[in-house]
C-alpha positions in Angstrom: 0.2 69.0 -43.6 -1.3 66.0 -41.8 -1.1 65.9 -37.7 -1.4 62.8 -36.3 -1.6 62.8 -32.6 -1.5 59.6 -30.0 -3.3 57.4 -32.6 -4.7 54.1 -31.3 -6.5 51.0 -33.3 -7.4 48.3 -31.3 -8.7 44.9 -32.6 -9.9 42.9 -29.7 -6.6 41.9 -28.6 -4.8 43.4 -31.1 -3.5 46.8 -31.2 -2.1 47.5 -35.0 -1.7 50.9 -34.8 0.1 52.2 -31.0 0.0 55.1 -29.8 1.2 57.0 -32.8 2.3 60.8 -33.2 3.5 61.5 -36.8 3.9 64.4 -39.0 3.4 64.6 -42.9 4.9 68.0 -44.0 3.9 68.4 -47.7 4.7 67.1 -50.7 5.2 63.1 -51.4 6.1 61.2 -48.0 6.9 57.3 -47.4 5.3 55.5 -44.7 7.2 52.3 -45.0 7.8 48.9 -42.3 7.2 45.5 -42.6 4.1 43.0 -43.3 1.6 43.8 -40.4 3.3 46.7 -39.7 -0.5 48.7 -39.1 0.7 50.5 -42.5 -2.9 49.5 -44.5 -4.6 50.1 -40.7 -3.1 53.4 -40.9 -4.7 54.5 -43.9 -8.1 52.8 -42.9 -8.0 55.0 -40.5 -7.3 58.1 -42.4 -10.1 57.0 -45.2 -12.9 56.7 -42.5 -12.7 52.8 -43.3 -11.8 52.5 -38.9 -12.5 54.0 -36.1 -9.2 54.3 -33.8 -10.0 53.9 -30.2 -8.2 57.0 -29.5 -6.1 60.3 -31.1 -6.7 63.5 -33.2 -6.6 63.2 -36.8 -5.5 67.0 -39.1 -5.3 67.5 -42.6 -4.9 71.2 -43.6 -6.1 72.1 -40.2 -9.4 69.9 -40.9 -10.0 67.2 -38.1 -10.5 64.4 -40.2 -12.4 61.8 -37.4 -14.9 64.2 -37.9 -15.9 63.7 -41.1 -17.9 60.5 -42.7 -15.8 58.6 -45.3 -18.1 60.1 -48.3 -17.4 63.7 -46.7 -13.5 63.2 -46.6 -14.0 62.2 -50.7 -15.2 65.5 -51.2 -13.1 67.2 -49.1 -9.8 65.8 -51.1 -9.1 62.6 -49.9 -7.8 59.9 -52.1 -6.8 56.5 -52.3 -5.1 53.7 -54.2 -5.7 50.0 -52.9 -3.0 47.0 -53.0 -6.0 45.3 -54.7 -6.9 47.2 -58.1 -10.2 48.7 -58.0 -10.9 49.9 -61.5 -13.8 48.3 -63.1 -12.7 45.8 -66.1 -15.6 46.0 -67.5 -16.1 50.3 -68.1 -13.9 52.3 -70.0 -10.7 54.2 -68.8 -12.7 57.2 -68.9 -15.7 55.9 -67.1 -13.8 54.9 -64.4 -12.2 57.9 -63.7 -15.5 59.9 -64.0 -16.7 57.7 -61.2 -14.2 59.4 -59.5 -15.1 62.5 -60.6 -18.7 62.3 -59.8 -18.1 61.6 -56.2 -15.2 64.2 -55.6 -17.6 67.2 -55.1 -16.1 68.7 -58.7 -18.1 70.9 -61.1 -20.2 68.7 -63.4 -19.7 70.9 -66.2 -15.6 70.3 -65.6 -16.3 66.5 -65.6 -15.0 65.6 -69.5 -11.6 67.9 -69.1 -11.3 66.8 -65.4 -11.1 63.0 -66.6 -9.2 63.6 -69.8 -6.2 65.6 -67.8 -6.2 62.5 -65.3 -5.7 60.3 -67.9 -3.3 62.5 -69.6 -0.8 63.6 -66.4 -0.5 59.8 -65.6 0.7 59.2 -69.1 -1.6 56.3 -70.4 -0.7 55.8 -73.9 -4.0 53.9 -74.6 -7.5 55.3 -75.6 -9.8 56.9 -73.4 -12.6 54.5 -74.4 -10.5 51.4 -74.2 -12.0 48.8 -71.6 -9.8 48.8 -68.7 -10.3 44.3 -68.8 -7.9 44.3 -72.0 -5.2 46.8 -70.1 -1.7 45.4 -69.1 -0.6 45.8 -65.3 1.2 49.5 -65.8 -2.3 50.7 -67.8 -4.2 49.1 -65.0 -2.0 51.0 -62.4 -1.9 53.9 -64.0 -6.0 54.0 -63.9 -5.6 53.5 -60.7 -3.3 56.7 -60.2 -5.5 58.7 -62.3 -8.8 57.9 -60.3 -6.9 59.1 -57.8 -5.7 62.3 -59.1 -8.4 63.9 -60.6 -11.2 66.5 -58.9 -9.2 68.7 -56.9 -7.3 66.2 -54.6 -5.8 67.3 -51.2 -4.3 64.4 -50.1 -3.5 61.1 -52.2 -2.9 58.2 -50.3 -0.9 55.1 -52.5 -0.5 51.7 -51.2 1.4 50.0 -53.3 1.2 51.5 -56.5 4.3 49.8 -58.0 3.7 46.2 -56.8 4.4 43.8 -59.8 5.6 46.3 -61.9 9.3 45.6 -63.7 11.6 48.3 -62.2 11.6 50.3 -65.8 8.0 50.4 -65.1 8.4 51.3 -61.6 10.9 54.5 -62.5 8.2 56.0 -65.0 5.8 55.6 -62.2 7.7 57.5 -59.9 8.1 60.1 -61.8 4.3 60.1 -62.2 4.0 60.2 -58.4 6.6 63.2 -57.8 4.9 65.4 -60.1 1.3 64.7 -58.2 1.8 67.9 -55.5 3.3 70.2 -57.8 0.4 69.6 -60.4 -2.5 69.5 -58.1 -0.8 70.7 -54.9 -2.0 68.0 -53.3 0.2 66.2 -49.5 1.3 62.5 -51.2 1.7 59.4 -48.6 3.0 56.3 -50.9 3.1 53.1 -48.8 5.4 51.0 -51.0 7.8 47.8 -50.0 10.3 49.2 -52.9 13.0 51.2 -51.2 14.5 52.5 -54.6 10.6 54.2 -55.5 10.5 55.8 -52.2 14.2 56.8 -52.1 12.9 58.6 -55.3 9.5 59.8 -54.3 9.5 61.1 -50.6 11.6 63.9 -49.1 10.4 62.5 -46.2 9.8 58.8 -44.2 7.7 57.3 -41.4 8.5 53.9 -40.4 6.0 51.7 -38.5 6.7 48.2 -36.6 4.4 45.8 -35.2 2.3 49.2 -34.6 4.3 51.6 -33.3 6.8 54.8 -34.9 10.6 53.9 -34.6 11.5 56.5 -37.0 10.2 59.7 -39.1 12.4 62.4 -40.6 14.3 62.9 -44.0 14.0 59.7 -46.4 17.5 59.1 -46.6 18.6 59.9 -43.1 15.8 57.0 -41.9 16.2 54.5 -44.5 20.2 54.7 -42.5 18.6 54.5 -39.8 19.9 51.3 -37.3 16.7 50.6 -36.1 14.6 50.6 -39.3 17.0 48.5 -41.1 17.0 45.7 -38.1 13.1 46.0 -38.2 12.3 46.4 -41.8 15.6 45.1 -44.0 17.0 42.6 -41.5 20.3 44.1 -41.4 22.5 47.4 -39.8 24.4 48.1 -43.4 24.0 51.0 -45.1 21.9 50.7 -48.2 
């Protein structure tokens, strides 16, 4: 579970993230609002990439603002980026051993670590194949499998499925759903596709212009009056 109490990001003027309590139960939850929202804020803050001006931060009863963002890698923290961050130039492999090498896992586990990464996501290419020459699902899926392997505790995905088609978006989700069951690892997928986190996440957070307007069961808040005037632009049920 993740505890987030009173959490505060100011900017100068700004304020992206307001005064936020929010809890993440277990297993894959949505944290979903509009552009500028303080969605990517919110997991800057939870990778150690920002400091919030105020608020307690729990993972698995681990205060997290207490650790350095090399120290939350090795604790289990992971994350995807909107922006792809695999190296074009290495190998599918190598790129997920970098991964590995940083996640605190046994050395001696590094080969079968990788190879089970690259194997649960579902990449139908070979290991050694540079990741340059990969369409955008391979690329993605990299991306899910550096973020998968060495033990993780809690995956974070911002945007995993943008540009896929949606037949590529389905076989993705099923990816992500089978993430805490596999590794038993918490799953918060930030994601501007209602129909993947309708499928992904038992459970929802909404944020606008900062602030929580809603958090409870996915399809009770994606109903929810106030999130579809803030986020969809309309009060009819989806």
């Amino acid at each position: 579970m993740i505890e987030v109490s009173n959490l505060t990001v100011r900017f100068a003027g700004v304020t992206p993230i307001d005064d936020v309590t929010v809890a993440f139960p277990g297993g894959t939850c949505g944290l979903i609002g509009p552009n500028g929202a303080g969605k990517t804020t919110f997991f800057n803050v939870l990778s150690g990439f920002v400091k919030p001006a105020a608020g307690t931060i729990s993972a698995f009863g681990e205060n997290l603002l207490r650790l350095a963002d090399y120290k939350r890698a090795r604790w289990g923290l992971r994350r995807t980026f909107q922006t792809e961050m695999a190296i074009e130039q290495l190998s599918v492999f190598d790129n997920v051993a970098l991964i590995h090498e940083h996640s605190g896992a046994s050395r001696g586990s590094r080969r079968s670590d990788v190879l089970a990464a690259i194997e649960f996501v579902g990449l139908d290419v070979p290991p050694k194949a540079k990741v340059g020459g990969l369409g955008a699902r391979e690329r993605r899926l990299v991306e899910v499998a550096r973020a998968v392997v060495g033990a993780p505790r809690v995956v974070l995905l911002d945007e995993p499925a943008a540009g896929l088609p949606d037949e590529e978006t389905i076989e993705l989700s099923s990816v992500i759903r089978r993430i805490p069951e596999r590794f038993g690892a918490l799953v918060v997928l930030v994601d501007h596709d209602m129909s993947l986190v309708a499928a992904c996440c038992e459970t929802t957070a909404v944020l606008d212009f900062g602030k929580l307007i809603a958090s409870g069961p996915t399809p009770d808040v994606l109903r929810n009056p106030h999130v579809m005037r803030a986020y969809l632009g309309t009060e009819e049920e989806l």
